[in-house]
N, C-alpha and C positions, 0 to 999 in steps of 0.2 A: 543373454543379457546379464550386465552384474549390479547388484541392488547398489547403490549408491552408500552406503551404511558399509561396506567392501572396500569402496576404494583404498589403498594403501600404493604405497612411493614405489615407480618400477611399471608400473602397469599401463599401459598401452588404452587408450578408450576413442572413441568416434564422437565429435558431439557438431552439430550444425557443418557437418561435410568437412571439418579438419579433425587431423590428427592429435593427438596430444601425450605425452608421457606423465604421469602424474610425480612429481616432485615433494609434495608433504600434504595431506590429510587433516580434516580434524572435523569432529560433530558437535553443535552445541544446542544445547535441550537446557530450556530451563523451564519452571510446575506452568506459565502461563502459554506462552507457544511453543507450536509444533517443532521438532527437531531440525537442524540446518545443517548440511556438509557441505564443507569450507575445501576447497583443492586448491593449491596452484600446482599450476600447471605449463608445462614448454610446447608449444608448439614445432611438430617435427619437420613443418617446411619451412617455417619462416624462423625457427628459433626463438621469437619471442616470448618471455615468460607472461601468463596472465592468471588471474584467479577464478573461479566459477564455485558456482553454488547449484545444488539441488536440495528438492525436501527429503526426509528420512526416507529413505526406502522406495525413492523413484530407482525410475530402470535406464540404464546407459549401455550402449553399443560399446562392444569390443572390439579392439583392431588389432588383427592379425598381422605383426610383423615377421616378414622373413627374414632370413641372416645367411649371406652366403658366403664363403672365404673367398678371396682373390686374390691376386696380387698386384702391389702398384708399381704399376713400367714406369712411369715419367709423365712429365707435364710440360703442356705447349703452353703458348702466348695463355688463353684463357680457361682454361681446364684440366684436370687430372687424369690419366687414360689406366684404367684398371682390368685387368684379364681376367676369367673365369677359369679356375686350376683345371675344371674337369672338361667343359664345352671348348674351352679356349677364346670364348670369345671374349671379346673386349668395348667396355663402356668407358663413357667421359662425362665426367661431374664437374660442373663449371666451380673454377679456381675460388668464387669469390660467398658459394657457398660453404667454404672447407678450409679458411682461412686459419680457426683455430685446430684441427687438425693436423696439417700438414707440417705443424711443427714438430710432433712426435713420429712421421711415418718417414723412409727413404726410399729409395728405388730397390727394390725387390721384394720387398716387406712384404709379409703376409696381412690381411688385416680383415676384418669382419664388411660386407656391406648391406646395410637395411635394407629394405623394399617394403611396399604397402601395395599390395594386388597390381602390380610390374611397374610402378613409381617407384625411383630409386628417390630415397628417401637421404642416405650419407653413410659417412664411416661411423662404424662403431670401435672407439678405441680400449685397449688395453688399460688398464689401470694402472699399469707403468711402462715408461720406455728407455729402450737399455741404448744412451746416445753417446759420440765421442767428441770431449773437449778439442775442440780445435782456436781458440784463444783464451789465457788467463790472463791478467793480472799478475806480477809478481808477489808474495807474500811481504807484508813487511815484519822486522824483527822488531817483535817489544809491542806489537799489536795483539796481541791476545789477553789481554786481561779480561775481556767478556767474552761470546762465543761471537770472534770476527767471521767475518767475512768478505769475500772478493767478487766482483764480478765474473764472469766466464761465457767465452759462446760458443755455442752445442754446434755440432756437423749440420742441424736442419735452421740454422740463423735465429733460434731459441737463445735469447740471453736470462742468464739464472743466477742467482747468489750462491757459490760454492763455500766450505771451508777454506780455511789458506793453505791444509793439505792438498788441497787437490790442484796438480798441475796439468801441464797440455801435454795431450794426447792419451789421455786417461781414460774409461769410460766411465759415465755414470749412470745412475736409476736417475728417474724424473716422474713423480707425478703428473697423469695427465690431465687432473681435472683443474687445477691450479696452475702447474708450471713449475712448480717447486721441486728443490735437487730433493732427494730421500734417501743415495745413499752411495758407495760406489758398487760397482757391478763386480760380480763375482768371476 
């Protein structure tokens, strides 16, 4: 069990039979009442973010996440089909859970997948992804007096604001928690 007074951002907890990842923390004690810990929190099935409270020093259930690498084959009408590197076998994670995903991953990709006691839970993405321009924008001359920018769309139908450096068939870095370019790939 971890006291409540613990929680910090990253941590995995159980509360009334869902999942949650903890997002940002905070306690507030002031000389007349008891202490309060303040969480939001995302929900690992439904994605929704919510907020919750306990008193100082109650006790919260931890959930054990697993992480397995695979790799993703391809996708049908409404799902993603992912292989196991070492069993070989292969799951499918319905399309309309992994919607923001599926913009950084392609067909062969390595990629982490969650579980919670054999509930596939989703991907766990990289903090960046190394994609290729396949439409710019041409740059125009004499637009750079601030730092311009162009439209561009990535190999996974990811559209991003690039510099006017950057042309088609490039590759670039992308954040994945935003969507934003970071840099080009080396």
């Amino acid at each position: 069990m971890i006291s409540s007074n613990d929680l910090k951002p990253g941590l995995t907890i159980q509360v009334d039979g869902d999942i949650y990842v903890v997002l940002d923390a905070s306690q507030n004690k002031t000389a007349r009442s008891a202490m309060v810990v303040k969480a939001k929190v995302r929900n690992l099935r439904t994605g929704s973010n919510v907020e919750l409270s306990w008193g100082g020093g109650e006790k919260i259930e931890p959930a054990l996440i697993e992480k397995r690498e695979m790799q993703y084959l391809y996708d049908t009408d409404d799902s993603l089909v992912f292989m196991d590197n070492e069993t070989y076998e292969q799951i499918e994670i319905p399309a309309d859970r992994l919607e923001w995903e599926r913009k950084f991953i392609k067909a062969n990709d390595n990629v982490n997948i969650s579980s919670f006691e054999g509930e596939i839970l989703g991907v766990i993405l990289p903090d960046k992804a190394t994609l290729q321009v396949v439409e710019c924008e041409p740059a125009v001359k004499g637009d750079t007096a601030t730092s311009a920018s162009k439209n561009a769309v990535l190999e996974t139908g990811l559209e991003v604001k690039v510099p006017l450096f950057i042309g088609q068939d490039e590759m670039i870095v992308v954040n994945t928690s935003d969507g934003k370019y970071s840099g080009r790939a080396k």
